[in-house]
Backbone as a chain_set.jsonl record, in Angstrom:
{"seq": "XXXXXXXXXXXXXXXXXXXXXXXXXXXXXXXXXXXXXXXXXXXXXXXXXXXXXXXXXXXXXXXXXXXXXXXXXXXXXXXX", "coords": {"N": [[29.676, -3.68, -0.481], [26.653, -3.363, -0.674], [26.584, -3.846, -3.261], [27.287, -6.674, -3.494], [25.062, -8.02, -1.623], [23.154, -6.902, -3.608], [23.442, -9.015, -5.499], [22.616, -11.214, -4.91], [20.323, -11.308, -3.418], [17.455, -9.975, -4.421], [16.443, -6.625, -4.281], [14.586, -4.515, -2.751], [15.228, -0.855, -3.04], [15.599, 2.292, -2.1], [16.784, 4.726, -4.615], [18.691, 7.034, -4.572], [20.303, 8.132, -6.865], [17.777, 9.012, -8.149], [17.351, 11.146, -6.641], [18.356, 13.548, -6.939], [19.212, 15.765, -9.321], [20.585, 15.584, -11.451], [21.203, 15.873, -15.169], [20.771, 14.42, -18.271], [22.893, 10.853, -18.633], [24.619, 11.848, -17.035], [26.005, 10.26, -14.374], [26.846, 9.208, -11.704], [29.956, 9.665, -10.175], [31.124, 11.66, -12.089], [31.464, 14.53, -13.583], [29.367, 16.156, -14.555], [27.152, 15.548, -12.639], [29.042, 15.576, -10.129], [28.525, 19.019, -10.55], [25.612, 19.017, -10.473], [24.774, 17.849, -8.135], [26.023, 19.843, -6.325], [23.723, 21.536, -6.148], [21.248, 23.482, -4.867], [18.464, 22.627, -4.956], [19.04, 19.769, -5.636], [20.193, 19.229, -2.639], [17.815, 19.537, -1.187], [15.905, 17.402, -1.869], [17.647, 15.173, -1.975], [17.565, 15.384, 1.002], [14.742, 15.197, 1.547], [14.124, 12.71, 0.81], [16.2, 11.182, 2.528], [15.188, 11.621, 5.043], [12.515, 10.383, 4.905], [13.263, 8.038, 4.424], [14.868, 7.384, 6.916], [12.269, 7.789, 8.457], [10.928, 5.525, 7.359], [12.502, 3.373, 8.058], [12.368, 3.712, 11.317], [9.41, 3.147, 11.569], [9.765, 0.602, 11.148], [11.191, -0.291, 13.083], [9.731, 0.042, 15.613], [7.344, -0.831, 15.167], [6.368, -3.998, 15.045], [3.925, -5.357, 13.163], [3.797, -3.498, 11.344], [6.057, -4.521, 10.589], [5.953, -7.378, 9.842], [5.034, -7.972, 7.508], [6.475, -6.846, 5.728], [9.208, -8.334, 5.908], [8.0, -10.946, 5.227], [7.286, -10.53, 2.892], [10.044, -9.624, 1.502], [10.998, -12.499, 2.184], [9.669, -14.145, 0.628], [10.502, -13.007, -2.491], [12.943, -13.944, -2.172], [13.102, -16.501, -2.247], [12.068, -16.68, -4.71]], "CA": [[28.841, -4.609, 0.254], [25.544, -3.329, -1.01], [26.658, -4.776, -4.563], [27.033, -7.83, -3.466], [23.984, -8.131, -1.805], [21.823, -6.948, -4.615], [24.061, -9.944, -7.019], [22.287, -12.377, -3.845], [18.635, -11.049, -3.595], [16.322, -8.919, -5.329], [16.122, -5.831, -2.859], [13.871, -2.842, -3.156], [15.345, 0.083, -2.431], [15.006, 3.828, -2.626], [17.66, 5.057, -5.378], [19.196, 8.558, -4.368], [20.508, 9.078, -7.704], [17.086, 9.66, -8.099], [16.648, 12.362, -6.083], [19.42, 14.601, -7.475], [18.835, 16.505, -10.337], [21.472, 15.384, -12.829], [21.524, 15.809, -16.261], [20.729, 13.159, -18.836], [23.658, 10.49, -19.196], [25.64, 12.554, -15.78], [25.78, 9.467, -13.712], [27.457, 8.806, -10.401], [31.479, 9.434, -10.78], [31.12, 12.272, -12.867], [31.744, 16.405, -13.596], [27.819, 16.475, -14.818], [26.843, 14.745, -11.086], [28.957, 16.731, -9.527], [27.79, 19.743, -10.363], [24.128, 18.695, -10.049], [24.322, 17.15, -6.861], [25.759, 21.127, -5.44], [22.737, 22.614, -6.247], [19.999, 23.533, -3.418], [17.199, 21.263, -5.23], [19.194, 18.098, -5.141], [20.036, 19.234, -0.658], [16.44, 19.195, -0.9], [15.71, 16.249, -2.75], [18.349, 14.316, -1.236], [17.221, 15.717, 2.755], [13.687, 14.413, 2.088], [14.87, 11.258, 0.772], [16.957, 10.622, 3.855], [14.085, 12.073, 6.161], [11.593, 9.135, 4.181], [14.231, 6.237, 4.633], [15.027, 7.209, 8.421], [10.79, 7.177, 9.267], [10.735, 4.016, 7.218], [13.292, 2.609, 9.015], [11.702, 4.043, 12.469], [8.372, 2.102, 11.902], [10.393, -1.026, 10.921], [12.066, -0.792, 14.207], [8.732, 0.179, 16.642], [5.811, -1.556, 14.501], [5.938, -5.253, 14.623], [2.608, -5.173, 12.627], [4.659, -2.906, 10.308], [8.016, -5.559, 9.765], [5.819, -8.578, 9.17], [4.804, -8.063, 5.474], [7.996, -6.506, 4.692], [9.645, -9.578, 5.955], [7.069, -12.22, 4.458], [7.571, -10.218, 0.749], [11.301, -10.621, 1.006], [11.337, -14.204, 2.113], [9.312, -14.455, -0.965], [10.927, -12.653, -3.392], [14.332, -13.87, -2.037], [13.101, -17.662, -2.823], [11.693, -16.903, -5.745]], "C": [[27.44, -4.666, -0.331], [25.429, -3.524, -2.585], [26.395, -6.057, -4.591], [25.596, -8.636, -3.023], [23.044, -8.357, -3.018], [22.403, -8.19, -5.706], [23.046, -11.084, -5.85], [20.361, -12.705, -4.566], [18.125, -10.025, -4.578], [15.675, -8.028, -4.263], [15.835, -5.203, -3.496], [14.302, -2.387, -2.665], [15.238, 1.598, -2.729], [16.779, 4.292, -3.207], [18.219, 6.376, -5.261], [19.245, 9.073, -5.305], [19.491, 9.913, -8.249], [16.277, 11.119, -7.889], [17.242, 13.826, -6.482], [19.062, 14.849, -9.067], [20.026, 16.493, -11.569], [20.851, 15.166, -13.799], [21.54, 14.402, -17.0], [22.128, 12.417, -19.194], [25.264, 11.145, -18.119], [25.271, 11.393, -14.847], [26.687, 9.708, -12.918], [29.11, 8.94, -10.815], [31.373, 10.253, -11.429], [31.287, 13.742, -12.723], [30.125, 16.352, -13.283], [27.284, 16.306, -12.838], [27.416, 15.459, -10.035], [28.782, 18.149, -8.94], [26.256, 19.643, -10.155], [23.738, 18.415, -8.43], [24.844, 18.788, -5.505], [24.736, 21.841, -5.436], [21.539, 22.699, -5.325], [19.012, 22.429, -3.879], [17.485, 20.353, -5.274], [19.59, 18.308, -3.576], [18.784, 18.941, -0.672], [15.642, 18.207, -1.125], [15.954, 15.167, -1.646], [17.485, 14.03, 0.478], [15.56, 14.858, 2.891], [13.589, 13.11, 1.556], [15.149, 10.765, 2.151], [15.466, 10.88, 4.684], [12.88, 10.572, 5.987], [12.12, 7.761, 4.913], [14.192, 6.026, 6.121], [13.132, 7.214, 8.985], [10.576, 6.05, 8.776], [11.287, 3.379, 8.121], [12.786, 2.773, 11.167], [10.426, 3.158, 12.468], [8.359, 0.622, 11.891], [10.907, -1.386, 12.391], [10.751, -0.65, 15.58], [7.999, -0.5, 16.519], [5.789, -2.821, 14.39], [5.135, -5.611, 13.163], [3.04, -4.583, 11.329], [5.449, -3.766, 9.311], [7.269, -6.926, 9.055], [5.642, -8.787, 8.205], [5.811, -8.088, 4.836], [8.472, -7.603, 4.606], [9.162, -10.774, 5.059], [7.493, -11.874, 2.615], [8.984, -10.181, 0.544], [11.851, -11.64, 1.178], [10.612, -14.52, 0.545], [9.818, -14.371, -1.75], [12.354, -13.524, -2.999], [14.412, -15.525, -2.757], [12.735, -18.018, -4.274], [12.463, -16.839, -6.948]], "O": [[26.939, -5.773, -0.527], [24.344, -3.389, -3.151], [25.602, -6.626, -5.341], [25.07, -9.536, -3.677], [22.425, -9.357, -3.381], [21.779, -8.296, -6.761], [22.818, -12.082, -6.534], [19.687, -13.415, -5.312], [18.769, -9.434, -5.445], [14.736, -8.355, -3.538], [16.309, -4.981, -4.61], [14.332, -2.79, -1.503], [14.687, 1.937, -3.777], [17.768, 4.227, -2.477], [18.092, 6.912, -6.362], [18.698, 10.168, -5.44], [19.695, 11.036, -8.71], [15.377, 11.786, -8.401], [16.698, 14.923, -6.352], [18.654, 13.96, -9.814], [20.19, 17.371, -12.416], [19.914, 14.371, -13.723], [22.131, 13.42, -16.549], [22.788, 13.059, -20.011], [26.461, 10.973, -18.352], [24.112, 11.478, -14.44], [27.529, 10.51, -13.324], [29.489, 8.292, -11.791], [31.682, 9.55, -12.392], [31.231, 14.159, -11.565], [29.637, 16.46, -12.158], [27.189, 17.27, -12.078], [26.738, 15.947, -9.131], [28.81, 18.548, -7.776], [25.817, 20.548, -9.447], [22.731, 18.699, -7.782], [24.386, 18.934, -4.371], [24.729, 22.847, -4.727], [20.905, 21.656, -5.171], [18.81, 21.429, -3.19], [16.605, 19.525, -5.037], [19.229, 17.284, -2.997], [18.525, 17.897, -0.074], [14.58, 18.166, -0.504], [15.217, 14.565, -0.865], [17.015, 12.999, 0.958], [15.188, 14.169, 3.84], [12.737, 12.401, 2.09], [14.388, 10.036, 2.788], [14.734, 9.893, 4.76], [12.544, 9.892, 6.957], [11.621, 6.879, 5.613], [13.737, 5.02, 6.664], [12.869, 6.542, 9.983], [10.009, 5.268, 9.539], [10.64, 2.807, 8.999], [12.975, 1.897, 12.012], [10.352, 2.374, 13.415], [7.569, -0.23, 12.299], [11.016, -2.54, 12.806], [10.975, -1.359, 16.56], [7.621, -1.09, 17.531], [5.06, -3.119, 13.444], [5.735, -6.084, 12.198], [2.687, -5.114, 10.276], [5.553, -3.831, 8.087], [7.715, -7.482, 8.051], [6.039, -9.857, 7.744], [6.193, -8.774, 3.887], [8.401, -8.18, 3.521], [9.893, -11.418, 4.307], [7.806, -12.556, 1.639], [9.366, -10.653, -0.527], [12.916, -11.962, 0.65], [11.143, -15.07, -0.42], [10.004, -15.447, -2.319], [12.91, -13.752, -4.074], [15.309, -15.884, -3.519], [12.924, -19.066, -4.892], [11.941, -17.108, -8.03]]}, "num_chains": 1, "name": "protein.A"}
C-alpha cells in the first residue's frame, strides 16, 4: 500500500532502515539486515524512532495549529 502511495505523491517520511545499523549494501530482505537489526543499538535506534513518529503523530492529532502547514506543504508538493 505504502508503495503505491509513494508511485502517487511525493511523501516525506522517516526511513527505519535508517535507524538500524546494517552494514554497507545489507538491505531489507537480507542475512546482513538480519543480523544487524538483532543487535541492542538498532532496539534502540528503532524504539526512538517509533517513540519520534508516535509524538509526531500525537501533535498532528491535538494541535490544529500544528496540522495546518503540514497539510498546506503536502497539498503543495502533491500538485506540484
Amino acid at each position: 500500500m505504502f508503495g503505491k502511495l509513494i508511485r502517487l505523491y511525493s511523501i516525506p517520511c522517516a526511513d527505519y532502515l535508517k535507524a538500524l545499523s546494517a552494514p554497507p549494501n545489507g538491505g531489507n530482505h537480507t542475512p546482513e539486515f538480519t543480523a544487524a537489526a538483532r543487535t541492542q543499538e538498532s532496539h534502540e535506534r528503532a524504539m526512538a524512532m517509533s517513540k519520534g513518529l508516535a509524538a509526531l503523530g500525537l501533535c498532528a492529532l491535538l494541535d490544529e495549529a500544528f496540522l495546518k502547514p503540514v497539510k498546506n506543504d503536502f497539498e503543495r508538493r502533491r500538485l506540484a
